[in-house]
mmCIF file of the N, C-alpha and C atoms, coordinates in Angstrom:
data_MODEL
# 
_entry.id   MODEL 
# 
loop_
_atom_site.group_PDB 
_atom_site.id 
_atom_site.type_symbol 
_atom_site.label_atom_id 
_atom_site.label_alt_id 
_atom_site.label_comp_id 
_atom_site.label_asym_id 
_atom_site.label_entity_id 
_atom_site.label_seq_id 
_atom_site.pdbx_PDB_ins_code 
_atom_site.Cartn_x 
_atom_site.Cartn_y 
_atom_site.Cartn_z 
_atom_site.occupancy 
_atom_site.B_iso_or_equiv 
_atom_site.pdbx_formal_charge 
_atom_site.auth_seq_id 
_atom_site.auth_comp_id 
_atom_site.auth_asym_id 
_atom_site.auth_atom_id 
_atom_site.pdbx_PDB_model_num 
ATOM 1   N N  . UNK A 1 1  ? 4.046   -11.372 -0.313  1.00 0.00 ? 1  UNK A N  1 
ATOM 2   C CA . UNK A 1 1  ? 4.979   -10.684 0.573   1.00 0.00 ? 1  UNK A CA 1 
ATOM 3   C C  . UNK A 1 1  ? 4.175   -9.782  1.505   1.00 0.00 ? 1  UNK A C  1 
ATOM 4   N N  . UNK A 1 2  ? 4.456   -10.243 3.074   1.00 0.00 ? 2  UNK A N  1 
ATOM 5   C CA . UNK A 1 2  ? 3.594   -8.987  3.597   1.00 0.00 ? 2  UNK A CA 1 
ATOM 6   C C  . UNK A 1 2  ? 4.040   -7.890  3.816   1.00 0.00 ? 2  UNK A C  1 
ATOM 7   N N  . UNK A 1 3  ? 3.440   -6.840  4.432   1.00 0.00 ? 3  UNK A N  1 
ATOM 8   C CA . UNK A 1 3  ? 4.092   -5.303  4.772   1.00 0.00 ? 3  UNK A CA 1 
ATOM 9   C C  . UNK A 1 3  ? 4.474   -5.563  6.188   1.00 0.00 ? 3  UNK A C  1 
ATOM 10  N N  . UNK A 1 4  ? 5.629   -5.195  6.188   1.00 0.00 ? 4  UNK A N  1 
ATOM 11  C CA . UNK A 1 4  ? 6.303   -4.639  7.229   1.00 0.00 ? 4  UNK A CA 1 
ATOM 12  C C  . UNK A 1 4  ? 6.049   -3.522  8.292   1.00 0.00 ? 4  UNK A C  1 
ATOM 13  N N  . UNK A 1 5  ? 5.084   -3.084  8.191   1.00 0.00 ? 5  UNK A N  1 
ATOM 14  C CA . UNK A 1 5  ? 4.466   -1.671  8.887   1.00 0.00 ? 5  UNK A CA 1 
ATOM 15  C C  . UNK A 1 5  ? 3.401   -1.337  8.332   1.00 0.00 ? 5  UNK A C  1 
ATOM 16  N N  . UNK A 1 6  ? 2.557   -0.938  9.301   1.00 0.00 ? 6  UNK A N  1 
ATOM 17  C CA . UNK A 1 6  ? 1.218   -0.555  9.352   1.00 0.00 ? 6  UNK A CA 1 
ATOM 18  C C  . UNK A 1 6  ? 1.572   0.699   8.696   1.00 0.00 ? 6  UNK A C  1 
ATOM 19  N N  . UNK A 1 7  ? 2.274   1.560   8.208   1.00 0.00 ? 7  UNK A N  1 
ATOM 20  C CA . UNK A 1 7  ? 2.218   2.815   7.554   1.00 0.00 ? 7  UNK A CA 1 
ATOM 21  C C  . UNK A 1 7  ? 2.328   2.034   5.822   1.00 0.00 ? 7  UNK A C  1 
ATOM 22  N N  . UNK A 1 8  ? 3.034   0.989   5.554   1.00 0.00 ? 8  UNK A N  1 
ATOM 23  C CA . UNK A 1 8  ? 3.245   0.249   4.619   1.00 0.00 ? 8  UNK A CA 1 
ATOM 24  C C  . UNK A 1 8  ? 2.064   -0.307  4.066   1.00 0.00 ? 8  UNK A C  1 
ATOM 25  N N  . UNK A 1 9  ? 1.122   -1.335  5.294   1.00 0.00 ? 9  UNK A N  1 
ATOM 26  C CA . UNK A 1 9  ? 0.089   -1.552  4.578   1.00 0.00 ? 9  UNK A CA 1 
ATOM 27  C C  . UNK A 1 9  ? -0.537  -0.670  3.986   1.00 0.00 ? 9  UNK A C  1 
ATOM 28  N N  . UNK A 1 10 ? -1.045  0.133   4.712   1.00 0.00 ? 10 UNK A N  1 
ATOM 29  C CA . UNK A 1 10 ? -2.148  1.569   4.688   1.00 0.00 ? 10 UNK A CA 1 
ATOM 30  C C  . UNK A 1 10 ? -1.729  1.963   3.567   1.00 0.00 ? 10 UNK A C  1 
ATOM 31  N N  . UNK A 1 11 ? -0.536  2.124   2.952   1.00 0.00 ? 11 UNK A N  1 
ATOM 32  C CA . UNK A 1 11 ? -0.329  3.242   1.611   1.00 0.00 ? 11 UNK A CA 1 
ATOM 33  C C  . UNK A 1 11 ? -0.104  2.044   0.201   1.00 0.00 ? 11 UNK A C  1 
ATOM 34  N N  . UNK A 1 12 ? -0.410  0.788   0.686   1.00 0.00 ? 12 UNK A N  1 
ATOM 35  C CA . UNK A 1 12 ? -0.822  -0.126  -0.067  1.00 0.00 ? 12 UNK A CA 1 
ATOM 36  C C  . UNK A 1 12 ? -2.420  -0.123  -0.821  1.00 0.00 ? 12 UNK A C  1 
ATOM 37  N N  . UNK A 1 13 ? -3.246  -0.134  0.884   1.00 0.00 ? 13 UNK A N  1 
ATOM 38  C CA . UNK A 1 13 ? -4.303  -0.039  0.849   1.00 0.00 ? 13 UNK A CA 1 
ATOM 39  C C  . UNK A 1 13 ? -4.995  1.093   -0.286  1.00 0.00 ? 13 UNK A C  1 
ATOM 40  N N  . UNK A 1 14 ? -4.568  2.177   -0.036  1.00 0.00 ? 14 UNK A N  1 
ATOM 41  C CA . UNK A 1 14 ? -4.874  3.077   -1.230  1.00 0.00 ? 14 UNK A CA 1 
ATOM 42  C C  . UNK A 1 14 ? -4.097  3.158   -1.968  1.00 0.00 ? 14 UNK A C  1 
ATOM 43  N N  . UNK A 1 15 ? -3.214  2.263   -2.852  1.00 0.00 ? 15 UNK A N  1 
ATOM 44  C CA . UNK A 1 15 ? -2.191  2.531   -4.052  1.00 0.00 ? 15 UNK A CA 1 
ATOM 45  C C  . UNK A 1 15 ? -3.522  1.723   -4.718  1.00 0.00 ? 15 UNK A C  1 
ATOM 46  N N  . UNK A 1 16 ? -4.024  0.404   -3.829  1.00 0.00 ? 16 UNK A N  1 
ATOM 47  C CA . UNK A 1 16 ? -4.904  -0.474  -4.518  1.00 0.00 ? 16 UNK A CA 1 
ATOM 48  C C  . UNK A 1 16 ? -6.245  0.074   -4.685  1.00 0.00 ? 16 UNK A C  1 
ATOM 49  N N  . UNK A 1 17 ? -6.480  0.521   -3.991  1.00 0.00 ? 17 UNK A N  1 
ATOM 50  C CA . UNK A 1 17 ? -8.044  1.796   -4.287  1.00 0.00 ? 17 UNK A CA 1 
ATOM 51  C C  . UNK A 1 17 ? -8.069  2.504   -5.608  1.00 0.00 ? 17 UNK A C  1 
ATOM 52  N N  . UNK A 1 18 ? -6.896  3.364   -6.021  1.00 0.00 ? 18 UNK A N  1 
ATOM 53  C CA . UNK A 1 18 ? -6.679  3.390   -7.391  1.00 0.00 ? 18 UNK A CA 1 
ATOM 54  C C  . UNK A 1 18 ? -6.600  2.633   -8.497  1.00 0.00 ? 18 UNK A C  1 
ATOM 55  N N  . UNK A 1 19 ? -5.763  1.726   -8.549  1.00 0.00 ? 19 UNK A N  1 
ATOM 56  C CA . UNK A 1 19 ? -5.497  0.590   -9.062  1.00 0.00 ? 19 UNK A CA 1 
ATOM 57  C C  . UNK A 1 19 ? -6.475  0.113   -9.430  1.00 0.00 ? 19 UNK A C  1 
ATOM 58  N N  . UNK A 1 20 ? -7.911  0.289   -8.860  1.00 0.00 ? 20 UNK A N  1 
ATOM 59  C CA . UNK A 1 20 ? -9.171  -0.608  -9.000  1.00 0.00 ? 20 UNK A CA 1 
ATOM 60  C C  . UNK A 1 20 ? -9.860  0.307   -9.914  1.00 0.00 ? 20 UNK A C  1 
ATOM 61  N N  . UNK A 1 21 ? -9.532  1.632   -9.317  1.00 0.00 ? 21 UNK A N  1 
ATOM 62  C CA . UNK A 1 21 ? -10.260 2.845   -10.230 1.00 0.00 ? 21 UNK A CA 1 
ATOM 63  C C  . UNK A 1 21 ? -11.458 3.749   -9.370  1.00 0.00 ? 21 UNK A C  1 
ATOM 64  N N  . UNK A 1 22 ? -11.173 2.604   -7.575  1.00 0.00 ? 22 UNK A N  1 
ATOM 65  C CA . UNK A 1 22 ? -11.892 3.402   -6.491  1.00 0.00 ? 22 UNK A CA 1 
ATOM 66  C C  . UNK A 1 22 ? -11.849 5.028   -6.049  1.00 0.00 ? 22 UNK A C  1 
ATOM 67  N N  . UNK A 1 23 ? -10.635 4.926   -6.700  1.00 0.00 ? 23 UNK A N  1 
ATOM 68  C CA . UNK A 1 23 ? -9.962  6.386   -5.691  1.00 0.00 ? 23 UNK A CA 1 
ATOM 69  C C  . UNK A 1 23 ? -9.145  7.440   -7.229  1.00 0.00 ? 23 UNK A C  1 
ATOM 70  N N  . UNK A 1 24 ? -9.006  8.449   -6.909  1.00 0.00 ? 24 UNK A N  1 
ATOM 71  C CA . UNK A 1 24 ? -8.548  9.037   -8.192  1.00 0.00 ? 24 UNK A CA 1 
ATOM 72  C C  . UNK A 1 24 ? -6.742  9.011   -7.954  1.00 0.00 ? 24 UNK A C  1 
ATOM 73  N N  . UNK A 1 25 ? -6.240  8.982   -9.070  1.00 0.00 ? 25 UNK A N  1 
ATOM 74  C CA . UNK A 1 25 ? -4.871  8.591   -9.084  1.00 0.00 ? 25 UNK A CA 1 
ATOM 75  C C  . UNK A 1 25 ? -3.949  9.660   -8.820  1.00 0.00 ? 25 UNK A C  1 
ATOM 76  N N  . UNK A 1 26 ? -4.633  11.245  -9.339  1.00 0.00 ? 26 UNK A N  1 
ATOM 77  C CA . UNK A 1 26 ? -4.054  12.466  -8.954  1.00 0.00 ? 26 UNK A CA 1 
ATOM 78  C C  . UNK A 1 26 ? -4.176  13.038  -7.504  1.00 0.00 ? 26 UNK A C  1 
ATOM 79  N N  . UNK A 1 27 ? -4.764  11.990  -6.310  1.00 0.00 ? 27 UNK A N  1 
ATOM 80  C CA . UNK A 1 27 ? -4.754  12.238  -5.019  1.00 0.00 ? 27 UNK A CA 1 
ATOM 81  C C  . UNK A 1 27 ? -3.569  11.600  -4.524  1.00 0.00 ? 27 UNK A C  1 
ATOM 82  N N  . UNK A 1 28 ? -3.251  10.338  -5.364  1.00 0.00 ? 28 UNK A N  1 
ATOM 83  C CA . UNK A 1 28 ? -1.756  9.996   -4.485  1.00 0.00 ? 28 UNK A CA 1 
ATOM 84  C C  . UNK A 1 28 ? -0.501  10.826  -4.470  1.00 0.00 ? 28 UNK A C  1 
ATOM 85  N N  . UNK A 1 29 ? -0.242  10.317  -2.839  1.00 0.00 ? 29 UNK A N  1 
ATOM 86  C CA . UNK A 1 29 ? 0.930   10.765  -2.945  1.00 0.00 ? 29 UNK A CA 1 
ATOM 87  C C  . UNK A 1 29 ? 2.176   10.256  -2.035  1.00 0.00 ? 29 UNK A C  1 
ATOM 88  N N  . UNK A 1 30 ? 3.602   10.204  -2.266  1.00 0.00 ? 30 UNK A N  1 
ATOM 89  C CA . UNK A 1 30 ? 4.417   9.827   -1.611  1.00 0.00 ? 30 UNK A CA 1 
ATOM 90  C C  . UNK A 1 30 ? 4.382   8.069   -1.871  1.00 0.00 ? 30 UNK A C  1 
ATOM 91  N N  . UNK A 1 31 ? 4.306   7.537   -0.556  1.00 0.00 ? 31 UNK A N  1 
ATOM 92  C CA . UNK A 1 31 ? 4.642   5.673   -1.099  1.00 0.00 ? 31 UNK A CA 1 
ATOM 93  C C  . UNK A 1 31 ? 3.504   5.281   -1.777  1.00 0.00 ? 31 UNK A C  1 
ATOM 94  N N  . UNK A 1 32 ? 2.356   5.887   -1.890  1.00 0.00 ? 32 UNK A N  1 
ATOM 95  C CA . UNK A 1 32 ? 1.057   5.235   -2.038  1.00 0.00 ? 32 UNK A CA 1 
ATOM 96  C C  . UNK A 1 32 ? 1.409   5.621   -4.056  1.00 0.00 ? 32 UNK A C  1 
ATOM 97  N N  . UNK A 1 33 ? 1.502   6.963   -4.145  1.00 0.00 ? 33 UNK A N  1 
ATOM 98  C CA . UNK A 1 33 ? 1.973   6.841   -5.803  1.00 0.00 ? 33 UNK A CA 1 
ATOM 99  C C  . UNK A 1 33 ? 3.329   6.024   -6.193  1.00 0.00 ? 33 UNK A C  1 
ATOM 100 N N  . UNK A 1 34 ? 3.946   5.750   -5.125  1.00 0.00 ? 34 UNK A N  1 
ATOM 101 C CA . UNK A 1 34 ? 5.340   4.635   -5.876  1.00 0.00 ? 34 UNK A CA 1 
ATOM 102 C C  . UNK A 1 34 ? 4.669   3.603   -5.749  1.00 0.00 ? 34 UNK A C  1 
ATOM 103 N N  . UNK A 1 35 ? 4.202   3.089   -5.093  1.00 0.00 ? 35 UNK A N  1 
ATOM 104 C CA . UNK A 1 35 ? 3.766   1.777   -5.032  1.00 0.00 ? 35 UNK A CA 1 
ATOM 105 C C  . UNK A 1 35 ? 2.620   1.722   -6.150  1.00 0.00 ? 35 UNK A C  1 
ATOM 106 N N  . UNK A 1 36 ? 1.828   2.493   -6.523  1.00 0.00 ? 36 UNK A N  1 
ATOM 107 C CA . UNK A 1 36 ? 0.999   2.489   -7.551  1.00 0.00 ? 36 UNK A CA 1 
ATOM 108 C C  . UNK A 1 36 ? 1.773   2.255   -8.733  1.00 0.00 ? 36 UNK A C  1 
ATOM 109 N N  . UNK A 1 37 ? 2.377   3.266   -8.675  1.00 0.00 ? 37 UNK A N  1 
ATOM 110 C CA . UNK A 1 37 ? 3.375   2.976   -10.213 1.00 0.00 ? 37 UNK A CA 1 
ATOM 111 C C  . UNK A 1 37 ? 3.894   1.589   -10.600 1.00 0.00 ? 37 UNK A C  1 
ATOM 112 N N  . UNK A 1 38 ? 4.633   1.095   -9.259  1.00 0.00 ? 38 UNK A N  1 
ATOM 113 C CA . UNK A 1 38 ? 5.822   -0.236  -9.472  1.00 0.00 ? 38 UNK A CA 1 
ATOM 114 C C  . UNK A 1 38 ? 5.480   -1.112  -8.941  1.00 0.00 ? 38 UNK A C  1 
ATOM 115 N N  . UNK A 1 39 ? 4.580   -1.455  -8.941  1.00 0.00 ? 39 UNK A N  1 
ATOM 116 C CA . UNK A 1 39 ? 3.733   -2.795  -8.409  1.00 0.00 ? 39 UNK A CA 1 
ATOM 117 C C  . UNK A 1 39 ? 2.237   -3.032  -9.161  1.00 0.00 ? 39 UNK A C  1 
ATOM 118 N N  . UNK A 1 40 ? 2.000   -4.358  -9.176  1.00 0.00 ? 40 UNK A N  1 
ATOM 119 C CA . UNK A 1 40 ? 1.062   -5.258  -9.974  1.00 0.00 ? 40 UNK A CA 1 
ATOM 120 C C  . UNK A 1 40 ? -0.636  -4.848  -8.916  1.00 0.00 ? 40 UNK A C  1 
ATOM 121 N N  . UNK A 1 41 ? -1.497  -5.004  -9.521  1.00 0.00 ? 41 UNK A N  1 
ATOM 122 C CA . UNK A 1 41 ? -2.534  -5.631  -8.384  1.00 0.00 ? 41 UNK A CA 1 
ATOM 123 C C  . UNK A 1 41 ? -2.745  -6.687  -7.529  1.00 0.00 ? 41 UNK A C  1 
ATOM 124 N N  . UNK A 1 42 ? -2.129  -7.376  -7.817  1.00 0.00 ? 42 UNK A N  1 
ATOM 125 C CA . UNK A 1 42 ? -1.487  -8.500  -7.190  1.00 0.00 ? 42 UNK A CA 1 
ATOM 126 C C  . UNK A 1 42 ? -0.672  -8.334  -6.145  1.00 0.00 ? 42 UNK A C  1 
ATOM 127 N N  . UNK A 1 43 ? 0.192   -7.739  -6.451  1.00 0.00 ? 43 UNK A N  1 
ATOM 128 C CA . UNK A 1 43 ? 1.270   -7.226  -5.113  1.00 0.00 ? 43 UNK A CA 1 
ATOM 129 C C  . UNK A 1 43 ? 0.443   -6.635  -4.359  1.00 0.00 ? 43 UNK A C  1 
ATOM 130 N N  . UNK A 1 44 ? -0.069  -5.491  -4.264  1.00 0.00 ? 44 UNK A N  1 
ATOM 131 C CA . UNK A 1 44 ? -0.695  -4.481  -4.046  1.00 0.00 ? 44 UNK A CA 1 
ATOM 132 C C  . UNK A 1 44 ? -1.966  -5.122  -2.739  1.00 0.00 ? 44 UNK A C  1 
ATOM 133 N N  . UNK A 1 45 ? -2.336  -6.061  -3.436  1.00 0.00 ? 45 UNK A N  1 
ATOM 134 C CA . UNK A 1 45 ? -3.511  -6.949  -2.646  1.00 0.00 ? 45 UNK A CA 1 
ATOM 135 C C  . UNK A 1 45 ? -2.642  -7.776  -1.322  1.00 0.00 ? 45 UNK A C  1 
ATOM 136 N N  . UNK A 1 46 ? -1.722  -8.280  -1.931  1.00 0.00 ? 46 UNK A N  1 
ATOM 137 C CA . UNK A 1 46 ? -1.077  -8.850  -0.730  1.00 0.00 ? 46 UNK A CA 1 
ATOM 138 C C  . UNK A 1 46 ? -0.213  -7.954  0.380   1.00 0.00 ? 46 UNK A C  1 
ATOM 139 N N  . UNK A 1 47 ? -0.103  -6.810  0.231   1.00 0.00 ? 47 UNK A N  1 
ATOM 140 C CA . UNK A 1 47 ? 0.848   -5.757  1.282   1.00 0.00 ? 47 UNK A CA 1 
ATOM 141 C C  . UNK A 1 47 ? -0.901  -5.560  2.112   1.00 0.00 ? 47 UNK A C  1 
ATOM 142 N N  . UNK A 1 48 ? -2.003  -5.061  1.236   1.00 0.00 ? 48 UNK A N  1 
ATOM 143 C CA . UNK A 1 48 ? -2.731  -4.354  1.979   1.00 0.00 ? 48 UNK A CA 1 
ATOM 144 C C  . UNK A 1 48 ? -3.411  -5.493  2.683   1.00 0.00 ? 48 UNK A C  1 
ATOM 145 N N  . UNK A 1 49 ? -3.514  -6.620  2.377   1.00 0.00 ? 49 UNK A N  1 
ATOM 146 C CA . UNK A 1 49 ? -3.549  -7.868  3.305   1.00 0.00 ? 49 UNK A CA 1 
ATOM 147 C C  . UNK A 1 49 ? -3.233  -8.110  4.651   1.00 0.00 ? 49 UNK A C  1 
ATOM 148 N N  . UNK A 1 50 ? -1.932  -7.818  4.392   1.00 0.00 ? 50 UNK A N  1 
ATOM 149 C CA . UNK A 1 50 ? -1.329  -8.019  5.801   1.00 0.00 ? 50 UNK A CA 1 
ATOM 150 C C  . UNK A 1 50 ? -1.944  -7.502  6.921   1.00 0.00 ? 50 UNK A C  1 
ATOM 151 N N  . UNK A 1 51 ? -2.508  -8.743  7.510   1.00 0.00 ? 51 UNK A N  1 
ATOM 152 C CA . UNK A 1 51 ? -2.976  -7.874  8.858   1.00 0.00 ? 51 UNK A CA 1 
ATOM 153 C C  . UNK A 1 51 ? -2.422  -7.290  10.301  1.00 0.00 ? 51 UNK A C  1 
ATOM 154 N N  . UNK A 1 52 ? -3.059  -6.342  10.446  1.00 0.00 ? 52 UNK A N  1 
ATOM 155 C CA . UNK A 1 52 ? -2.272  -4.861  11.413  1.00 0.00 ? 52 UNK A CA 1 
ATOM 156 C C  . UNK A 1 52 ? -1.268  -4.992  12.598  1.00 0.00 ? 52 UNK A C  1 
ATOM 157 N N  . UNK A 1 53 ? -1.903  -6.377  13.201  1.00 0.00 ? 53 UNK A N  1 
ATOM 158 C CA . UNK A 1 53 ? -1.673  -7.117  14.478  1.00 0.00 ? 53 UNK A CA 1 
ATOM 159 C C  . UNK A 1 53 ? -0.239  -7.157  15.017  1.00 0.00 ? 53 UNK A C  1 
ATOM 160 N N  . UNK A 1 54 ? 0.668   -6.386  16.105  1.00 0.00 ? 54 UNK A N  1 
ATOM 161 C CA . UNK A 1 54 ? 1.751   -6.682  15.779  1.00 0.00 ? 54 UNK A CA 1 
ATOM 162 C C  . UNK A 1 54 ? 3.006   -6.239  15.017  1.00 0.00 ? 54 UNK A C  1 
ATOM 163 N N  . UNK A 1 55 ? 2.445   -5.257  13.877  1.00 0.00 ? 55 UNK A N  1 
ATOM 164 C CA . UNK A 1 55 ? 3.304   -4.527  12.823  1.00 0.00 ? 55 UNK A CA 1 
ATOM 165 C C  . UNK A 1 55 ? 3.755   -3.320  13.627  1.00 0.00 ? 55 UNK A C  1 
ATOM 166 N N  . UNK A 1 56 ? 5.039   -2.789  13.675  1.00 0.00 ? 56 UNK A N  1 
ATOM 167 C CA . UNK A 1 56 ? 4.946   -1.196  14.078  1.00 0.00 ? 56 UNK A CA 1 
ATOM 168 C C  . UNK A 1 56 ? 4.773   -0.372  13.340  1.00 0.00 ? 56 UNK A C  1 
ATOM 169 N N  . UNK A 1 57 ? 4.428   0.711   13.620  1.00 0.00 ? 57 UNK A N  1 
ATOM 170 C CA . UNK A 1 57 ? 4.045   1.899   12.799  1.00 0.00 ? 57 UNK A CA 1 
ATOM 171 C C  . UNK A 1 57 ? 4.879   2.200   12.069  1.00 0.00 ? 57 UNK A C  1 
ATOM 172 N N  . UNK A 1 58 ? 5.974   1.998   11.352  1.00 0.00 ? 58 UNK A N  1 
ATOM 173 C CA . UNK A 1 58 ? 6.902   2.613   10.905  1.00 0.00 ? 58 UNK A CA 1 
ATOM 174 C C  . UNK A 1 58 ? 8.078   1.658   10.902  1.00 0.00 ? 58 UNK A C  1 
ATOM 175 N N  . UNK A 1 59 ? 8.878   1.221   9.942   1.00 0.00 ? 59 UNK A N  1 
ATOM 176 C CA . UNK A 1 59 ? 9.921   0.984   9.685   1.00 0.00 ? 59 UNK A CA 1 
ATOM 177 C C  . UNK A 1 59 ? 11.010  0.989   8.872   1.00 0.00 ? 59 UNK A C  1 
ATOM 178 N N  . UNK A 1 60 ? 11.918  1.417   9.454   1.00 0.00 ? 60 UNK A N  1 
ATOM 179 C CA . UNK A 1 60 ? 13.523  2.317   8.823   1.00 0.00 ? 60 UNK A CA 1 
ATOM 180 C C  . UNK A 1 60 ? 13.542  1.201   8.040   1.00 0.00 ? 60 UNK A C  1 
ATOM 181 N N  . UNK A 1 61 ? 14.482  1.943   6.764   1.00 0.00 ? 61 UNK A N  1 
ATOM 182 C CA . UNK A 1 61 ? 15.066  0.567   5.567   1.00 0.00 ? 61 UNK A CA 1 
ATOM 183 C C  . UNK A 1 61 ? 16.520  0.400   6.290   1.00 0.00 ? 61 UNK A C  1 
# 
């Protein structure tokens, strides 16, 4: 599934930095700790995948 917004990938990008054990887990915060929590590494790899091209910065649910 890709991300919908470049603010989406990006807080993918570091949910998965943790996830790996790159980044410390008590720095997240906001979507980047939900998405850490409720998502696989797997998921996680495929949002921060998505490439930038095209995405808007931001999108309303």
């Amino acid at each position: 599934m890709p991300a919908r917004s470049k603010a989406q990938q990006r807080a993918a990008g570091v949910a998965l930095s943790a996830k790996r054990g790159e980044t410390k887990v008590g720095d997240l915060k906001g979507a980047s700790k939900d998405m850490y929590d409720s998502m696989s590494e797997a998921e996680l790899q495929d949002f921060a995948a998505t490439p930038q091209d095209g995405l808007p910065d931001h999108v309303d649910d």
